[in-house]
C-alpha positions in Angstrom: 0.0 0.0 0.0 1.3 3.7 -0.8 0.8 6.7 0.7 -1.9 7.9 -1.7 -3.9 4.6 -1.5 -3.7 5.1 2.5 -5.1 9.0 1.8 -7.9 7.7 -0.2 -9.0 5.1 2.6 -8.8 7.3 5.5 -10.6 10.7 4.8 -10.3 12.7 8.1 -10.5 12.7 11.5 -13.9 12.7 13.2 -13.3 15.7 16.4 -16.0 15.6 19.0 -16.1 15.9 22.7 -16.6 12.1 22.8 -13.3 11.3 20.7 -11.7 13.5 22.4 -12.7 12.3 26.3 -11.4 8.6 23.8 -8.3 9.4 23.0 -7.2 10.6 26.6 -9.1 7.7 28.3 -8.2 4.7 26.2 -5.9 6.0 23.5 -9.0 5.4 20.9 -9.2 7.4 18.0 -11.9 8.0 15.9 -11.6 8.7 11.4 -14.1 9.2 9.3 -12.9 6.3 6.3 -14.3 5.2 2.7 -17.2 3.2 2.6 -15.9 -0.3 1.6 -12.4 -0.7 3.3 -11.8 -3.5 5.7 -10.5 -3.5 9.4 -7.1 -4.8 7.9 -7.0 -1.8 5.5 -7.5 0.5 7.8 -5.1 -0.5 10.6 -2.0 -0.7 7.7 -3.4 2.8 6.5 -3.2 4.0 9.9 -0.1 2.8 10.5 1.9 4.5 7.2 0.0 7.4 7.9 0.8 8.0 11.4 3.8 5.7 12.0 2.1 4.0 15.1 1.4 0.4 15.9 -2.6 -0.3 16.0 -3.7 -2.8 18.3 -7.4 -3.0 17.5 -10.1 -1.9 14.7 -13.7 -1.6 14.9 -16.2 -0.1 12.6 -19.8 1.3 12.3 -22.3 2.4 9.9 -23.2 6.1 10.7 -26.9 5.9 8.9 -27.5 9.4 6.9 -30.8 11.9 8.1 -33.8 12.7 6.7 -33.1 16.3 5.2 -35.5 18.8 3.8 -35.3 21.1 1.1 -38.6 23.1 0.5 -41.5 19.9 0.2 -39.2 17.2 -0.8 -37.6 15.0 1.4 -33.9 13.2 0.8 -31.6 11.0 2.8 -27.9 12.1 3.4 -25.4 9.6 2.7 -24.4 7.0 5.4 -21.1 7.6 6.5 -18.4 5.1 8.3 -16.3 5.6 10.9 -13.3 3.8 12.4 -12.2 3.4 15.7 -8.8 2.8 15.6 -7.2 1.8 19.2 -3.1 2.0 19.7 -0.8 0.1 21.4 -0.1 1.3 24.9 3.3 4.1 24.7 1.5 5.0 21.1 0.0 8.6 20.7 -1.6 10.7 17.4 -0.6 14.3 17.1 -3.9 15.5 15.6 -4.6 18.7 16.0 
């Protein structure tokens, strides 16, 4: 895997008080990722990215809204979100 292929698989980091309160607490950290990448994907993107050694992956389906423009209704897209955990010693300078 390259360094472009890793870009195109991790999008962005997802920043909420609840990552946040994560990655102090259990050194979990949250990314926003593509839709049809694998947990095995993700931790070797992770890794090149950041140059850290992940310990777990899990995933979830974040299911898109009901929106409104004028009288018509329309769904937003699902999105997907990783979180990655690190081994202990490990830290991501995010911000």
């Amino acid at each position: 895997m390259q360094k472009s292929e890793a870009y195109d698989l991790i999008l962005k980091p997802v920043l909420t008080e609840k990552s946040t309160a994560e990655q102090e607490r259990r050194n979990v950290y949250r990314f926003l990722v593509a839709g049809g990448v694998n947990r095995i994907e993700i931790a070797q993107a992770v890794e090149m990215l950041f140059e850290v050694k992940v310990d777990k992956v899990n995933t979830m389906v974040r299911p898109g809204k009901m929106r409104r423009r004028g009288a018509s209704y329309f769904q937003s897209p699902a999105t997907k979100i990783a979180l990655v955990k690190l081994k202990d010693g490990e830290k991501i300078d995010i911000l």
